[in-house]
Backbone as XML, in Angstrom:
<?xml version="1.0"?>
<chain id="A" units="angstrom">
  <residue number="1" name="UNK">
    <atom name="N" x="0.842" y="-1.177" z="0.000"/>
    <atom name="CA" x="0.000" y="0.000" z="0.000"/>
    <atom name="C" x="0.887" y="1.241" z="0.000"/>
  </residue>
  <residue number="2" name="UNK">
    <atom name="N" x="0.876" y="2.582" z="-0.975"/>
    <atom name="CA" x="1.186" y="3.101" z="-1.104"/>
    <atom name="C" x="0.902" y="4.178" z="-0.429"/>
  </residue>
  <residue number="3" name="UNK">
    <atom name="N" x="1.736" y="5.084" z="0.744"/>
    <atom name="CA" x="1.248" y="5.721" z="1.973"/>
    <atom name="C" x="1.784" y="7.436" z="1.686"/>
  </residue>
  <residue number="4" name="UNK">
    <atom name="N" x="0.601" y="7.917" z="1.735"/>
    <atom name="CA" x="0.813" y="9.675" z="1.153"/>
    <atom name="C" x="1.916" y="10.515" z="1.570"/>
  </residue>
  <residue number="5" name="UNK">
    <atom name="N" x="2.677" y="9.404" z="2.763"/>
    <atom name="CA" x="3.901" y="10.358" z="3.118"/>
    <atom name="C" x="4.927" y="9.537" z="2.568"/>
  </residue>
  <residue number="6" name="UNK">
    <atom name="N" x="5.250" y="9.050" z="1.150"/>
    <atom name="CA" x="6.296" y="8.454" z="0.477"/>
    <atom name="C" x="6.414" y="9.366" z="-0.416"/>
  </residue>
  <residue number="7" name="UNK">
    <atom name="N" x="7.019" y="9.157" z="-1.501"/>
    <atom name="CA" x="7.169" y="9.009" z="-2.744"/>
    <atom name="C" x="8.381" y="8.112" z="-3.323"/>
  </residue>
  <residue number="8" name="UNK">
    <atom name="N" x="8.549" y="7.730" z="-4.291"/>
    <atom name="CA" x="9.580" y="7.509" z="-5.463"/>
    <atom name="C" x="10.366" y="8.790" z="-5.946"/>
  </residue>
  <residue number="9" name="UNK">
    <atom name="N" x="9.643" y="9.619" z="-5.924"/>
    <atom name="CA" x="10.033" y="10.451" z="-7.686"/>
    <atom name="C" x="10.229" y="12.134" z="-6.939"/>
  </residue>
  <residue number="10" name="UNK">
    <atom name="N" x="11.395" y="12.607" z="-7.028"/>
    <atom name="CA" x="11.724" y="14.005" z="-6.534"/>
    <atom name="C" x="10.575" y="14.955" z="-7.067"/>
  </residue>
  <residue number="11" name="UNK">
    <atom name="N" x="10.290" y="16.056" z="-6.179"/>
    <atom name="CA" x="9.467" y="17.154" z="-6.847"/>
    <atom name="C" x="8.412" y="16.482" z="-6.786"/>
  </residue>
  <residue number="12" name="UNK">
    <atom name="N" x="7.812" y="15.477" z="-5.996"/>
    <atom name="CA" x="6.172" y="14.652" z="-6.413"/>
    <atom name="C" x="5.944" y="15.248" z="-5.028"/>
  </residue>
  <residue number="13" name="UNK">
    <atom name="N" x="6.313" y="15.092" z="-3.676"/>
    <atom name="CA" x="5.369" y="15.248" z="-2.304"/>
    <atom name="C" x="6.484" y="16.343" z="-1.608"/>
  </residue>
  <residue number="14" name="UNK">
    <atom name="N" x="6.231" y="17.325" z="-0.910"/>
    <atom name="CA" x="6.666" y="18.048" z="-0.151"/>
    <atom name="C" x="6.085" y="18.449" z="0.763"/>
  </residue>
  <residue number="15" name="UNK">
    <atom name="N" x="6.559" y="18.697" z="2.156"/>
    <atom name="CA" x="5.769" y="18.818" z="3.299"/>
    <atom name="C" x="6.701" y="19.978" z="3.940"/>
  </residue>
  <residue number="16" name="UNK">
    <atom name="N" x="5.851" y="20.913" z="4.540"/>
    <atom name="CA" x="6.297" y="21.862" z="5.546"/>
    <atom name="C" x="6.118" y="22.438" z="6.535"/>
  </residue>
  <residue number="17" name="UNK">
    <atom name="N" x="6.832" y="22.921" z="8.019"/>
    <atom name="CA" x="6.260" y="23.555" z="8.617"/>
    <atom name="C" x="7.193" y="24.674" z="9.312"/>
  </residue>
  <residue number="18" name="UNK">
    <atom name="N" x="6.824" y="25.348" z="10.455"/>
    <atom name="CA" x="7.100" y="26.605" z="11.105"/>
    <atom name="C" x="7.704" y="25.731" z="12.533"/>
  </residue>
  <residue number="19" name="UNK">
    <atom name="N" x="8.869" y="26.130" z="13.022"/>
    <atom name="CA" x="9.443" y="26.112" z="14.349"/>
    <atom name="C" x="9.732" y="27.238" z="14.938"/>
  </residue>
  <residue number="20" name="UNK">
    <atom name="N" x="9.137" y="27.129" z="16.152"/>
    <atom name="CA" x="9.519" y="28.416" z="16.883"/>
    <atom name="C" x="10.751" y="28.492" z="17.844"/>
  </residue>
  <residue number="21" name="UNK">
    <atom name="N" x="11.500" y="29.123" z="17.957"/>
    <atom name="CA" x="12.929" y="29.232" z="18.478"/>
    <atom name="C" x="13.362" y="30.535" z="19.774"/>
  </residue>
  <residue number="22" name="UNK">
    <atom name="N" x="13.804" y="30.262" z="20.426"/>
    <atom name="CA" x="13.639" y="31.234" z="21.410"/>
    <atom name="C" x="14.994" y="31.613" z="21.572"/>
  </residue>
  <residue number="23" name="UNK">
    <atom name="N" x="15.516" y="33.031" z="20.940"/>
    <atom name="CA" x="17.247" y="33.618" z="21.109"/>
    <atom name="C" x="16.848" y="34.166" z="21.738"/>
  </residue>
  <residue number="24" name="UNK">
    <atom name="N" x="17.586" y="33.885" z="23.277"/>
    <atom name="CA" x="17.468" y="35.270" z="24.584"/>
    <atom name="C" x="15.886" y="35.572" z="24.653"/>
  </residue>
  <residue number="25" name="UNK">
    <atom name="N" x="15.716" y="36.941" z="24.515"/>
    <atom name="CA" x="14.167" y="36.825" z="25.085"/>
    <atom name="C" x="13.297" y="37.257" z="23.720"/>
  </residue>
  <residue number="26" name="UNK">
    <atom name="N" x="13.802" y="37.282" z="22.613"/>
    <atom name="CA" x="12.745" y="37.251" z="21.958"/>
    <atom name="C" x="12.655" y="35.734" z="20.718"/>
  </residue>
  <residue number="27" name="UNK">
    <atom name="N" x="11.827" y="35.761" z="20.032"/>
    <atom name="CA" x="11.298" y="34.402" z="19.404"/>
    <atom name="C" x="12.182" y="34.468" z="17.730"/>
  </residue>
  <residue number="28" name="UNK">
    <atom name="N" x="12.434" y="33.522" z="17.343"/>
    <atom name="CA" x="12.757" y="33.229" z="15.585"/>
    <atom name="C" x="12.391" y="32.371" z="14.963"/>
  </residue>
  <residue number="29" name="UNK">
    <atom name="N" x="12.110" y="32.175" z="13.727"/>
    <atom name="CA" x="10.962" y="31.272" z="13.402"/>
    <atom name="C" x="11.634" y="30.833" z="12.182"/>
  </residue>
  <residue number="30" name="UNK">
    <atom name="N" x="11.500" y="29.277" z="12.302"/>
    <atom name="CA" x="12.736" y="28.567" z="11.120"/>
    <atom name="C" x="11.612" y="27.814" z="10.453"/>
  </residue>
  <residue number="31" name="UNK">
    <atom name="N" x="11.150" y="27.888" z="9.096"/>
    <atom name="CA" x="10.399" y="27.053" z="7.840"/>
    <atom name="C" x="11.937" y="25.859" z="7.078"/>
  </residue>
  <residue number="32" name="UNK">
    <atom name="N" x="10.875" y="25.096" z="7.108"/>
    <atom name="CA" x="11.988" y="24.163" z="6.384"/>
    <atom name="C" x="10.931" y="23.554" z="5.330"/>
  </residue>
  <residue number="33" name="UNK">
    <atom name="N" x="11.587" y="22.649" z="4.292"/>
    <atom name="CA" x="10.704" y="22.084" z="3.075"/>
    <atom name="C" x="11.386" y="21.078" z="3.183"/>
  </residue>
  <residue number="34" name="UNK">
    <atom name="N" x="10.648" y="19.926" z="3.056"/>
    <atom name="CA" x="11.501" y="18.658" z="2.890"/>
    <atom name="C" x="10.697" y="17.589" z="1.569"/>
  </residue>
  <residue number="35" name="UNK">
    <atom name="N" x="11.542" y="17.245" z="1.339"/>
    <atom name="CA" x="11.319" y="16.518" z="-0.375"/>
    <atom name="C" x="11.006" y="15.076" z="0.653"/>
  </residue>
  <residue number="36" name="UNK">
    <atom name="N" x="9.770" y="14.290" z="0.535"/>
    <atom name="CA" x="9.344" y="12.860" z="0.564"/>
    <atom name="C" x="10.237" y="12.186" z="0.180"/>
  </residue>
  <residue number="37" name="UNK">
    <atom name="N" x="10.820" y="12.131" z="-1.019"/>
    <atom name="CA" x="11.373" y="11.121" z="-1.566"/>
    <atom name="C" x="12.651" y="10.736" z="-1.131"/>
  </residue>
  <residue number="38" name="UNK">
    <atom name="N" x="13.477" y="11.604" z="-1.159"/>
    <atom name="CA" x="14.923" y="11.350" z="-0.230"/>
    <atom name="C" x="14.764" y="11.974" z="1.165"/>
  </residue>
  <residue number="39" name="UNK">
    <atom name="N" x="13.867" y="12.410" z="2.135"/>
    <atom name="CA" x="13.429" y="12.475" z="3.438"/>
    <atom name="C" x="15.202" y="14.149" z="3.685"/>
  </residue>
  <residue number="40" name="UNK">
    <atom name="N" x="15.062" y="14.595" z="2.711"/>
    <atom name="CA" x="16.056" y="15.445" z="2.768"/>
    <atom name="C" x="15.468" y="16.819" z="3.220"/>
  </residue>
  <residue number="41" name="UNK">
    <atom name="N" x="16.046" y="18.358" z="3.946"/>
    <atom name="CA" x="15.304" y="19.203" z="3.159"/>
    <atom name="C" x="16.551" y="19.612" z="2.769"/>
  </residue>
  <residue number="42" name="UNK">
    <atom name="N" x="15.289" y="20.807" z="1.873"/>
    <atom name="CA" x="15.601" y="21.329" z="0.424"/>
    <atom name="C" x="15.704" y="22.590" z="0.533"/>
  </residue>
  <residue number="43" name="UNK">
    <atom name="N" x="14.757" y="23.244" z="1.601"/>
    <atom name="CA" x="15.475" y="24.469" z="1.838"/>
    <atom name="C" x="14.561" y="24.972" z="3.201"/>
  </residue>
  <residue number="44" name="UNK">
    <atom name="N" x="14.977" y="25.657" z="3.958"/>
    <atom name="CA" x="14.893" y="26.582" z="5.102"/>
    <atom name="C" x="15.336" y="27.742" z="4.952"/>
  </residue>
  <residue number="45" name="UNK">
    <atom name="N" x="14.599" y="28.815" z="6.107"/>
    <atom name="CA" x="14.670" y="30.306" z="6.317"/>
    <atom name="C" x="14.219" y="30.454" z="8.062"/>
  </residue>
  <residue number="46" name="UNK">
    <atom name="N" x="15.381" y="31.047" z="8.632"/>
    <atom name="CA" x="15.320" y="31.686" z="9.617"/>
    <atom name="C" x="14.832" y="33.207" z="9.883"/>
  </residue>
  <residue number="47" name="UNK">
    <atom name="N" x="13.869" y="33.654" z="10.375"/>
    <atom name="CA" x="13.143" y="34.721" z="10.503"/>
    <atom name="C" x="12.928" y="35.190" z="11.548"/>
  </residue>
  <residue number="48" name="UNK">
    <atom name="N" x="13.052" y="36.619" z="12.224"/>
    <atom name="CA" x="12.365" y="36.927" z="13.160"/>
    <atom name="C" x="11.458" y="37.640" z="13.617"/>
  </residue>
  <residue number="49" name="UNK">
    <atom name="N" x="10.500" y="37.119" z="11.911"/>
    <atom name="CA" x="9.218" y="37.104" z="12.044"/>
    <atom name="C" x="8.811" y="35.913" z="11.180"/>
  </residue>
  <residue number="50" name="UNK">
    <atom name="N" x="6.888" y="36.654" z="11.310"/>
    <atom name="CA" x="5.902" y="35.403" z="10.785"/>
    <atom name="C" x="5.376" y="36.036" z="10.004"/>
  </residue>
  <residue number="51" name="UNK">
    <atom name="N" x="5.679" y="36.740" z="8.928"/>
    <atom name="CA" x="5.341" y="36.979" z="7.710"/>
    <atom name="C" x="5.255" y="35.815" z="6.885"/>
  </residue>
  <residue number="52" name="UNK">
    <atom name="N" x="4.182" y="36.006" z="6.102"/>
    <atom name="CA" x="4.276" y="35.318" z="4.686"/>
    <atom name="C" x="5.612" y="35.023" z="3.927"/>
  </residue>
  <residue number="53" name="UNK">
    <atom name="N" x="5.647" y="36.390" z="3.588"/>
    <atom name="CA" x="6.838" y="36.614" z="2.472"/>
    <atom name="C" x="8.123" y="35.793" z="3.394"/>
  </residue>
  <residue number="54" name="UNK">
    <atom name="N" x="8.771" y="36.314" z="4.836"/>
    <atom name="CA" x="9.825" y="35.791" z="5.279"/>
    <atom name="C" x="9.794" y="34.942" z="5.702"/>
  </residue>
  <residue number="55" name="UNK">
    <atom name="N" x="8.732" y="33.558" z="5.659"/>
    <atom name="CA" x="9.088" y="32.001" z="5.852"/>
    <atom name="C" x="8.369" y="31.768" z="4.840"/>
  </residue>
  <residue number="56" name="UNK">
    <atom name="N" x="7.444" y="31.000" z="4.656"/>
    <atom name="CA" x="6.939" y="29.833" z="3.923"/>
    <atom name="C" x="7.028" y="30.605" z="2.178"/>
  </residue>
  <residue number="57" name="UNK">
    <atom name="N" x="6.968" y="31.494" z="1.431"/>
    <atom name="CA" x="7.202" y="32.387" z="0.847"/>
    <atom name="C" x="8.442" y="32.244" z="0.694"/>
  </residue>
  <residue number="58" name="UNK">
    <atom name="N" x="9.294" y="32.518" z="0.855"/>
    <atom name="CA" x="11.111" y="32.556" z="0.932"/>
    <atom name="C" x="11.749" y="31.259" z="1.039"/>
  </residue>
  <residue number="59" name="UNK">
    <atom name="N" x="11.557" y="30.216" z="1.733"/>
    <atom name="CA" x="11.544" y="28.650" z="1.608"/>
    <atom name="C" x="10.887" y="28.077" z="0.339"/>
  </residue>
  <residue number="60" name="UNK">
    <atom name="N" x="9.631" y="28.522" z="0.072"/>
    <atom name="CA" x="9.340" y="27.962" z="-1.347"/>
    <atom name="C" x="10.193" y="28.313" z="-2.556"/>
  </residue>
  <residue number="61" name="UNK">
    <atom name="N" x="10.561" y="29.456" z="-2.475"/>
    <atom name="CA" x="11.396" y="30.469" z="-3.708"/>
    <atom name="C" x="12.677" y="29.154" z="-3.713"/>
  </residue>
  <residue number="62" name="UNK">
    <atom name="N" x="13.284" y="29.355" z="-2.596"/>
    <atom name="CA" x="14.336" y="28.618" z="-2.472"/>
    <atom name="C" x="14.226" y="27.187" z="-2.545"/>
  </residue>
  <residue number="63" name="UNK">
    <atom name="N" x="13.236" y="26.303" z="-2.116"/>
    <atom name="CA" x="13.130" y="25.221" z="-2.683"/>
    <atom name="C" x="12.799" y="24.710" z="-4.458"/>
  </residue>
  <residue number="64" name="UNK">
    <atom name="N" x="12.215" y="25.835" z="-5.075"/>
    <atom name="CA" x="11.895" y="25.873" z="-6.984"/>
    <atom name="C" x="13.221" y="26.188" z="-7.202"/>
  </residue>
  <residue number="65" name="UNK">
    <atom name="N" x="13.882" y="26.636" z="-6.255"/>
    <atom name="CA" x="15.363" y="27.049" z="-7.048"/>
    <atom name="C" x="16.591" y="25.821" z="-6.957"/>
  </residue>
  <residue number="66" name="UNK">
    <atom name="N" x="15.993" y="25.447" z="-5.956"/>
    <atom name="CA" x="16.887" y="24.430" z="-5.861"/>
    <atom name="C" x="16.828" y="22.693" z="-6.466"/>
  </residue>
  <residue number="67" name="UNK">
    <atom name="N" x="15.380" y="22.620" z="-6.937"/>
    <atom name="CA" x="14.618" y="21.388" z="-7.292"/>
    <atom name="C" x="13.315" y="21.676" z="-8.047"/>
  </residue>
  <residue number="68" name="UNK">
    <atom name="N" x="13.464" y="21.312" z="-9.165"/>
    <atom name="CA" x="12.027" y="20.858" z="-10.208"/>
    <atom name="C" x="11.387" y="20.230" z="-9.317"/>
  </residue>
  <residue number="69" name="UNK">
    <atom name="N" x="9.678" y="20.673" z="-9.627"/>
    <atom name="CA" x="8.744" y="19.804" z="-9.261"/>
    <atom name="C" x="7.822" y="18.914" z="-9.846"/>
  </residue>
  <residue number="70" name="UNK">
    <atom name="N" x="6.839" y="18.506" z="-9.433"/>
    <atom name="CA" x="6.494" y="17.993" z="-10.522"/>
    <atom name="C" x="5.135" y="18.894" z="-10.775"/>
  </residue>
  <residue number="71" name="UNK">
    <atom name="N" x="5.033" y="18.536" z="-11.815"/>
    <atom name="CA" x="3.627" y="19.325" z="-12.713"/>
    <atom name="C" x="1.849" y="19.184" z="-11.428"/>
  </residue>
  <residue number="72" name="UNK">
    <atom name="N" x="2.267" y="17.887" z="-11.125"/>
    <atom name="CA" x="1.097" y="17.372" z="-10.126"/>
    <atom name="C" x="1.609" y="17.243" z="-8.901"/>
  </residue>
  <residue number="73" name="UNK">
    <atom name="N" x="2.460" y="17.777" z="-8.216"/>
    <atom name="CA" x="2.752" y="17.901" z="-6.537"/>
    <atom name="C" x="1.771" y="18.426" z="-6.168"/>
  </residue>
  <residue number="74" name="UNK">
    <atom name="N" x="2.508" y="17.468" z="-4.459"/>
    <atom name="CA" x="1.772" y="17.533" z="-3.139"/>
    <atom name="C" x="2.378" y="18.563" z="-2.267"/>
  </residue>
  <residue number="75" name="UNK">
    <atom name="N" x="1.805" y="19.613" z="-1.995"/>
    <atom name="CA" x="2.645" y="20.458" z="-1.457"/>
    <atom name="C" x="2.191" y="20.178" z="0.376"/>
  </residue>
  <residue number="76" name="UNK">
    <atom name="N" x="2.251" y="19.415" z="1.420"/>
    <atom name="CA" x="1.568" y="19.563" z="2.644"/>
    <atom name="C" x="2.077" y="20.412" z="3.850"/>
  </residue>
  <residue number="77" name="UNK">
    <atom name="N" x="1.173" y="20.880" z="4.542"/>
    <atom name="CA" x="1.535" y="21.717" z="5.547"/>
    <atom name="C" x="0.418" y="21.807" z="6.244"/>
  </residue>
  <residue number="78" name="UNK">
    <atom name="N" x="0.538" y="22.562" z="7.966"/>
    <atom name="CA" x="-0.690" y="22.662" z="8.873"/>
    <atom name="C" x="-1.577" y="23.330" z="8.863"/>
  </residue>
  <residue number="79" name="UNK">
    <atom name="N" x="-1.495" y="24.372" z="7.400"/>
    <atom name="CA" x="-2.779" y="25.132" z="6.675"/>
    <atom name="C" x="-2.635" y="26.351" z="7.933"/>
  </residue>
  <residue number="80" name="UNK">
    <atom name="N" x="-1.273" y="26.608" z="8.207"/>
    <atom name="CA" x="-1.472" y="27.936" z="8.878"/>
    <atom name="C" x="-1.614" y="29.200" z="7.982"/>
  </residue>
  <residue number="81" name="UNK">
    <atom name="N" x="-2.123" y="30.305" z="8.510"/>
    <atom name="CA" x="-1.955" y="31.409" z="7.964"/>
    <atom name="C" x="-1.107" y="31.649" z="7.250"/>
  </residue>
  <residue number="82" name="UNK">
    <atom name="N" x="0.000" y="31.191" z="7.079"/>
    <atom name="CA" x="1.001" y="31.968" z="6.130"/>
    <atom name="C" x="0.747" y="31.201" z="4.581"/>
  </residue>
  <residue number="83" name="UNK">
    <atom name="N" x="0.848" y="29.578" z="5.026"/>
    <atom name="CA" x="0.113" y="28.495" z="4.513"/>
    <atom name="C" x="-0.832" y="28.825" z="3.313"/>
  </residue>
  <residue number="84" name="UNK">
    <atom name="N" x="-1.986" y="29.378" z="4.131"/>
    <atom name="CA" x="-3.089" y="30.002" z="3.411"/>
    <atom name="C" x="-3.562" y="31.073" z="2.800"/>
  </residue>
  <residue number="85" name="UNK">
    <atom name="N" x="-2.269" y="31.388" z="3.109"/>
    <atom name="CA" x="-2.527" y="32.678" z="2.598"/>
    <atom name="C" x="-2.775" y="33.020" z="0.997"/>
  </residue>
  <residue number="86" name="UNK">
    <atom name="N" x="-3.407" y="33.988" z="0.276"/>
    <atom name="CA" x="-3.492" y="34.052" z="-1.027"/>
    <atom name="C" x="-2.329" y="34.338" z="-1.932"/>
  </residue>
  <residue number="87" name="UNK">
    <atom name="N" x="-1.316" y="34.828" z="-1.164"/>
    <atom name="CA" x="-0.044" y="34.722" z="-1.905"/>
    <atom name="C" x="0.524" y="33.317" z="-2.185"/>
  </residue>
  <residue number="88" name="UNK">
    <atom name="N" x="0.352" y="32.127" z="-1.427"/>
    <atom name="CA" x="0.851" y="30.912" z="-1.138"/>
    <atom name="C" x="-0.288" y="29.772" z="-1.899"/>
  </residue>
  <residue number="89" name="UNK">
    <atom name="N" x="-1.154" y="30.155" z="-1.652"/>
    <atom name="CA" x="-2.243" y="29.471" z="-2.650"/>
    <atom name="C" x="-2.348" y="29.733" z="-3.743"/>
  </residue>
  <residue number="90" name="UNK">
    <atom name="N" x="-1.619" y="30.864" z="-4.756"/>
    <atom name="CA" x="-1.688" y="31.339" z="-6.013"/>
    <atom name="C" x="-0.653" y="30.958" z="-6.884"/>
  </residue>
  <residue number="91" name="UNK">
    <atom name="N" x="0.335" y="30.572" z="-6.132"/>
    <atom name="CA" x="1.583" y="29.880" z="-6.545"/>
    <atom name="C" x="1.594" y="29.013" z="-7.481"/>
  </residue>
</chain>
């Protein structure tokens, strides 16, 4: 049985999310992308903020730059705000 968090084939499933990080007393927020298929990631951004544009936005840029996808990818994530946003859904 073929299980939605595999793949074979680079650029087919990608999954992402937001970590929150605590330098001294204020917060930084690290997005990472990781490719299914070789359980690698592909790209991250450290931020100290939660903008759109400066994580999930800036990790995607950098993950198309770094790896073809495929025409029919899975892009998954926890459908947060940044997530959902209409900049990120228009992509």
């Amino acid at each position: 049985m073929d299980s939605v968090f595999s793949s074979m084939q680079l650029g087919e499933k990608r999954v992402s999310d937001i970590t929150y990080i605590k330098v001294g007393e204020d917060w930084n927020y690290l997005t990472t992308i990781f490719d299914l298929a070789d359980r690698k990631v592909i790209s991250w951004v450290l931020t100290e903020d939660m903008t759109t544009e400066n994580t999930v936005y800036r990790a995607w840029m950098l993950a198309i730059d770094k790896r073809d996808i495929a025409d029919d990818h899975i892009f998954h994530s926890d459908r947060g705000v940044q997530y959902a946003s209409n900049k990120m859904v228009n992509i």
